[in-house]
LOLUMZA-867372 format. One line per field, with one value per residue (C-alpha): x, y, z; residue number from 1; residue in three letters. Coordinates in Angstrom, 1 decimal, decimal comma, always signed. Each point is the difference from the previous one (the first is absolute). Example, Ala and Ser with C-alpha at 12.3 -4.5 7.8 and 13.67 -1.06 7.14 Angstrom:
LOLUMZA-867372
u <- [+12,3  +1,4]
v <- [-4,5  +3,4]
w <- [+7,8  -0,7]
num <- [1  2]
residu <- [Ala  Ser]
END
This chain:
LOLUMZA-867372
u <- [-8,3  +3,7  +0,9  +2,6  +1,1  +1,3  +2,0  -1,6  +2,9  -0,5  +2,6  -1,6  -2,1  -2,2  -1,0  +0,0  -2,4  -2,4  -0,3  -0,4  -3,4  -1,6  +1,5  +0,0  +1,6  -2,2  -0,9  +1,4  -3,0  +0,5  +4,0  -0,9  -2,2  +2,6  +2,3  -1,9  -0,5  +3,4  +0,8  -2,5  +1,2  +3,8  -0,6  +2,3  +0,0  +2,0  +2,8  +2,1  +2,4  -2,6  +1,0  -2,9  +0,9  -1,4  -1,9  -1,9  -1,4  +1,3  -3,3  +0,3  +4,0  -1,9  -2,6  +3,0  +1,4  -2,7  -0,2  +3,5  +2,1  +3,2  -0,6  +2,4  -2,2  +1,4  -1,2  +1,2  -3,2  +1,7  -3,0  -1,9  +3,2  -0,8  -3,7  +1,1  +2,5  -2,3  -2,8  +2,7  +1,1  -3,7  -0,5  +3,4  +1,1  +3,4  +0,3  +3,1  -1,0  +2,4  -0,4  +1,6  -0,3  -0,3  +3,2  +1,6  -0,2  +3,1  -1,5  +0,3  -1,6  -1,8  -3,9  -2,5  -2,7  -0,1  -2,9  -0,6  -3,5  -2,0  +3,9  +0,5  +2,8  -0,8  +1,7  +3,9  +2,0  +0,8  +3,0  -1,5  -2,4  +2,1  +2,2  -3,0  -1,9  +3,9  +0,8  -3,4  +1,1  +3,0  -0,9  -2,5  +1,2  -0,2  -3,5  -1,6  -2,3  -0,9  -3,7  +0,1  -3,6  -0,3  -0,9  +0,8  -1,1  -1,0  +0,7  -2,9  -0,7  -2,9  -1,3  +2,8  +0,6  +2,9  -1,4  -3,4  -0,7  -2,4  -1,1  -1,0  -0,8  -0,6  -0,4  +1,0  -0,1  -0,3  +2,6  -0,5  +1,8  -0,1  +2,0  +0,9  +1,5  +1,5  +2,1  +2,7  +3,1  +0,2  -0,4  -2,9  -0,8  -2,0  -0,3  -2,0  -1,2  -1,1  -1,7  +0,0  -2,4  +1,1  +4,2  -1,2  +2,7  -0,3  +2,3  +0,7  +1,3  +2,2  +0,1  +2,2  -0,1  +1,0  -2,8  +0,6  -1,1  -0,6  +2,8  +2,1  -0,1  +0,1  +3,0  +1,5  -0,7  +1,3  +3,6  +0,4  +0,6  -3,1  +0,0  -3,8  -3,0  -3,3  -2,6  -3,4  -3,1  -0,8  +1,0  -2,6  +3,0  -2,5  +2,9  +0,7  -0,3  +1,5  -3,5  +0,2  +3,2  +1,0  +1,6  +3,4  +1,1  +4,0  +2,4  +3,7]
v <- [-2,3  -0,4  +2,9  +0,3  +2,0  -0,6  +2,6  -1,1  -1,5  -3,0  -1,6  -0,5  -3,0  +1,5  +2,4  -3,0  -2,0  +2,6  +1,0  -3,4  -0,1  +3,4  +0,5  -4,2  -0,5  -0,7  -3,4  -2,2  +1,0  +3,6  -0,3  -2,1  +3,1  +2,6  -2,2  +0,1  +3,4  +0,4  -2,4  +2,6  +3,1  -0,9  -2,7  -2,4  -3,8  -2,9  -0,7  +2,6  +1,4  +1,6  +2,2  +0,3  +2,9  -0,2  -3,5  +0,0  -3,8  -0,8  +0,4  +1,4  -2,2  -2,8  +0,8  +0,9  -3,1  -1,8  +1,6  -0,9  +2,8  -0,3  +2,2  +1,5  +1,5  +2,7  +1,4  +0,9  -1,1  -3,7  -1,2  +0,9  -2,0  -3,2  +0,0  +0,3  -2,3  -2,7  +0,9  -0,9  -2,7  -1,5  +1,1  -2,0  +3,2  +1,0  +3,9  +1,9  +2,0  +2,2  +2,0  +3,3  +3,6  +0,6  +2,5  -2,6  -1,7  -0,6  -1,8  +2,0  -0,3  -3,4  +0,8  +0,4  +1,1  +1,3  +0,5  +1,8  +0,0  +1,7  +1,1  +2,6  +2,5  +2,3  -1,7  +0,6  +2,5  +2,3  -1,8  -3,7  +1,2  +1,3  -3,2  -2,1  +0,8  +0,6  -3,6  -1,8  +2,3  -1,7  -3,2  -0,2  -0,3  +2,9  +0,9  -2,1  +1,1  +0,6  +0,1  +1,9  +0,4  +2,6  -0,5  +2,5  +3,6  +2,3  +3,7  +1,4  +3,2  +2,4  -3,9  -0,5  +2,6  +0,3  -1,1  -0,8  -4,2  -2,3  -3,4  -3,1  -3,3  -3,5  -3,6  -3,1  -2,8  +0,8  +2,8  +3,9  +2,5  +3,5  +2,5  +3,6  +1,3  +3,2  +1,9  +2,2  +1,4  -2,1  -3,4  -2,0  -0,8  -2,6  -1,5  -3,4  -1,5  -4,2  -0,8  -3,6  -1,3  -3,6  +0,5  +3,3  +2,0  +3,3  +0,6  +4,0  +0,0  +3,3  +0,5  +3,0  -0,3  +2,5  +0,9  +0,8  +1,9  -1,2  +2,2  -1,5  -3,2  +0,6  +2,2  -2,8  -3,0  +2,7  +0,5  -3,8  -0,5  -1,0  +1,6  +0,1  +0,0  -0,7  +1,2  -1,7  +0,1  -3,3  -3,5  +1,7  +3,1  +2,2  +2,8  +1,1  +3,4  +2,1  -1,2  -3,4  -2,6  -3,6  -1,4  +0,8  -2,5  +1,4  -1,1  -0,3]
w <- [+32,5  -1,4  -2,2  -2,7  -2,6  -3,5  -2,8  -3,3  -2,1  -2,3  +1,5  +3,7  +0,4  +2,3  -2,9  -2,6  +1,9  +0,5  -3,7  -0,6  +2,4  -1,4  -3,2  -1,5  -3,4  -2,9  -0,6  -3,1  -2,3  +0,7  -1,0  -3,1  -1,1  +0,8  -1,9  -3,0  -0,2  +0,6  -3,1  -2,0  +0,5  -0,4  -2,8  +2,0  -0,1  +1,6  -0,4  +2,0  +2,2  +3,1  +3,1  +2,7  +2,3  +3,5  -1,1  +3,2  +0,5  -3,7  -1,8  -2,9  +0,3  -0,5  -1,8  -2,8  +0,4  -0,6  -3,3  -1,1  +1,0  +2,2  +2,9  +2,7  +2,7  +2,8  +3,2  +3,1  +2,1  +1,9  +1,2  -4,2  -1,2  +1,9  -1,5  -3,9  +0,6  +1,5  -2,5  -2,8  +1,6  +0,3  -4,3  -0,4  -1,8  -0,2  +0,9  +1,8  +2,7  +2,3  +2,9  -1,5  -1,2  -3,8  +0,9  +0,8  -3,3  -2,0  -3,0  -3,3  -3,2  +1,3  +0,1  -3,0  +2,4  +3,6  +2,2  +2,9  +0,6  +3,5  +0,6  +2,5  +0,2  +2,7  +2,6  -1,9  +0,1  -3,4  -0,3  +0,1  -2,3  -2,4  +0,4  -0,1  -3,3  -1,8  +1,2  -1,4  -3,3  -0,2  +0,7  -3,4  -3,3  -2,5  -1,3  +2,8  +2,9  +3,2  +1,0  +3,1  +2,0  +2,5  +3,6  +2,7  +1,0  -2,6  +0,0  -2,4  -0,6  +2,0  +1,4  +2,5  +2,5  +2,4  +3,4  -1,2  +1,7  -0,7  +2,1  +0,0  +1,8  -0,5  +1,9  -0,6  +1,9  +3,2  -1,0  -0,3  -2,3  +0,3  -2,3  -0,6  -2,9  -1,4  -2,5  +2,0  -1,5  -3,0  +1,9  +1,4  +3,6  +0,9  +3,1  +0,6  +3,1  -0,1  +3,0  +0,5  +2,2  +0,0  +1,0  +2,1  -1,8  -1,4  -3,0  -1,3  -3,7  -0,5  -3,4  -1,9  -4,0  -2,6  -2,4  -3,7  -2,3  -4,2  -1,1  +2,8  -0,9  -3,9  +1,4  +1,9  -3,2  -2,4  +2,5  +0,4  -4,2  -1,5  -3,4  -0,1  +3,2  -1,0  +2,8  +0,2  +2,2  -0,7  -2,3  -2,4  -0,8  +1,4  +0,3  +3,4  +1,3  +3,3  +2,1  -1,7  -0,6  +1,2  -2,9  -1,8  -3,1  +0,2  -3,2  +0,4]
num <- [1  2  3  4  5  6  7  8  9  10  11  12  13  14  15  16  17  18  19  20  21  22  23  24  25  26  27  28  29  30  31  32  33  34  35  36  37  38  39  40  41  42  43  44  45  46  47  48  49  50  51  52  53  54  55  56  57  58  59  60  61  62  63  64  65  66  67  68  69  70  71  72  73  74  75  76  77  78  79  80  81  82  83  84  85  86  87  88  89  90  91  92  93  94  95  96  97  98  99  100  101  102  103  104  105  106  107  108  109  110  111  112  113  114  115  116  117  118  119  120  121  122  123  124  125  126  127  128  129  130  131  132  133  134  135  136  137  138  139  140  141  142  143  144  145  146  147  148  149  150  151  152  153  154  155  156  157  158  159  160  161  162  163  164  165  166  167  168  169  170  171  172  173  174  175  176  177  178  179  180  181  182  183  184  185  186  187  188  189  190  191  192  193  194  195  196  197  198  199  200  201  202  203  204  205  206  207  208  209  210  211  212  213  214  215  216  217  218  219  220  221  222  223  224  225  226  227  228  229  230  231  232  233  234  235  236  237  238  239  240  241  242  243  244  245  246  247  248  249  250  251  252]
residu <- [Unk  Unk  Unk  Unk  Unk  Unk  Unk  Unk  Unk  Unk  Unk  Unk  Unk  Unk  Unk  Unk  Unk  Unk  Unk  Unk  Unk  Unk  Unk  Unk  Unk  Unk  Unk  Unk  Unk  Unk  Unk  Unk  Unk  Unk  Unk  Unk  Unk  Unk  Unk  Unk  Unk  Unk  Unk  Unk  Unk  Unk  Unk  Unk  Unk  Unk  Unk  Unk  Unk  Unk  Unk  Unk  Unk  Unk  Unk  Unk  Unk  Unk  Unk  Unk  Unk  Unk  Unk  Unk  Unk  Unk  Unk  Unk  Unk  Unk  Unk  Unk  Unk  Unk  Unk  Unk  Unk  Unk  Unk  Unk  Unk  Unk  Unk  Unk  Unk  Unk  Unk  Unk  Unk  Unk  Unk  Unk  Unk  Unk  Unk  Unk  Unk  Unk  Unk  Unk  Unk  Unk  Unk  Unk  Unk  Unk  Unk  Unk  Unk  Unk  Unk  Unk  Unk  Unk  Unk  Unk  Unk  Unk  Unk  Unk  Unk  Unk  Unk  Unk  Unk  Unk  Unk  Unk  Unk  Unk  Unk  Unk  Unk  Unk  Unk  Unk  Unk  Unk  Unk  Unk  Unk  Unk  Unk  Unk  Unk  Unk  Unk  Unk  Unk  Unk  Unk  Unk  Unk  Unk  Unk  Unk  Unk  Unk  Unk  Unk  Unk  Unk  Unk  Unk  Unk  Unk  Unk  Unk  Unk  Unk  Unk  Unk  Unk  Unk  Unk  Unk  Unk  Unk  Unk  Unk  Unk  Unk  Unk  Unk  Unk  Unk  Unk  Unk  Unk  Unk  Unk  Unk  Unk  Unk  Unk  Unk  Unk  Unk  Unk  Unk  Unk  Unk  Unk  Unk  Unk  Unk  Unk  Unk  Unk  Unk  Unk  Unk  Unk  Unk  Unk  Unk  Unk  Unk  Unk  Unk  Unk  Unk  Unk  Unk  Unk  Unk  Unk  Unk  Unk  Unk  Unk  Unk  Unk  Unk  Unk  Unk  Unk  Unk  Unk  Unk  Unk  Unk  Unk  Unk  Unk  Unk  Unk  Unk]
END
């Protein structure tokens, strides 16, 4: 069998293809629901100025859009870029989307709402992230949001131990997975093997992510300029905790 191997990174197409296979975006009903829960808890309604950080496929993009908002939607994933843009294309819906960084942003004061939702961090270093979240803060208005769902590694207390590894498989297709993860030194390992029986090609994911804590990422919102960070559980304000946090309404 042919054998290769692949440094996570958002950026690599290798990587962006086989998230795509094992990890498939949510279909248009499940973005229309996130949407209006998103609506709810915010009390936000078309029409306005929306940022979509790391937009993926454009789901929730177009999903906005379809609702009346003007969206500009940002990612750094090529091969995600082309599918949004085709999608809006097919929904005749007019929606900017770029292949870039939200540190590299230069708007200011030009968003009432920005989103970044499943957004992972881990892969940055301090500096982008520090550049990152200032940059979206910048970018909205005063008084106006950003809705920041977290995905990534988790550092939580007495559950995750240094070195402790878990594992998993799965099969698809003609197509095996098998994965190892663990907490060491602050950062998550994984490494992923797809076997795929069809091409006869063995593909080893390396995978090196920093894993945060919830005062590190209030820390981190707090440092960026948002005058107030709300931490939730859940779109119900259940309030979040050390073991327990994924969402993060931030106020500039």
């Amino acid at each position: 069998m042919k054998r290769k191997t692949v440094q996570v990174s958002w950026e690599d197409e290798d990587f962006q293809k086989c998230f795509a296979e094992w990890v498939p975006f949510p279909d248009e009903l499940a973005s229309a629901k996130d949407l209006d829960r998103i609506e709810a808890l915010l009390d936000l309604s078309a029409p306005k100025d929306v940022l979509d950080v790391g937009c993926g496929n454009g789901r929730h993009a177009i999903e906005l859009a379809r609702r009346g908002y003007r969206v500009v939607g940002i990612d750094i994933a090529a091969r995600f870029l082309a599918q949004a843009r085709k999608a809006a294309k097919a929904s005749r819906l007019a929606i900017e989307f770029r292949q870039q960084r939200a540190s590299e942003l230069v708007e200011k004061d030009a968003f009432d709402f920005a989103l970044a939702y499943w957004h992972t961090i881990g892969f940055m270093s301090e500096e982008e992230i520090k550049k990152h979240f200032s940059s979206i803060c910048e970018a909205l208005r005063p008084t106006c949001p950003l809705l920041y769902v977290f995905q990534g590694p988790k550092m939580i207390p007495d559950e995750e131990k240094d070195g402790q590894s878990t594992r998993n498989w799965g099969e698809k297709d003609g197509k095996f997975i098998l994965s190892k993860k663990e907490i060491r030194d602050g950062y998550r390992a994984e490494l992923s093997i797809v076997i795929d029986t069809n091409t006869c090609e063995i593909t080893e994911y390396q995978e090196h992510q920093r894993a945060f804590s919830y005062e590190e990422v209030m820390e981190i919102l707090r440092e960026a300029g948002f005058v107030s960070v709300e931490a939730y559980k859940d779109f119900d304000k259940t309030p979040a905790s050390q073991e327990d946090f994924s969402m993060f309404v931030c106020w500039r």
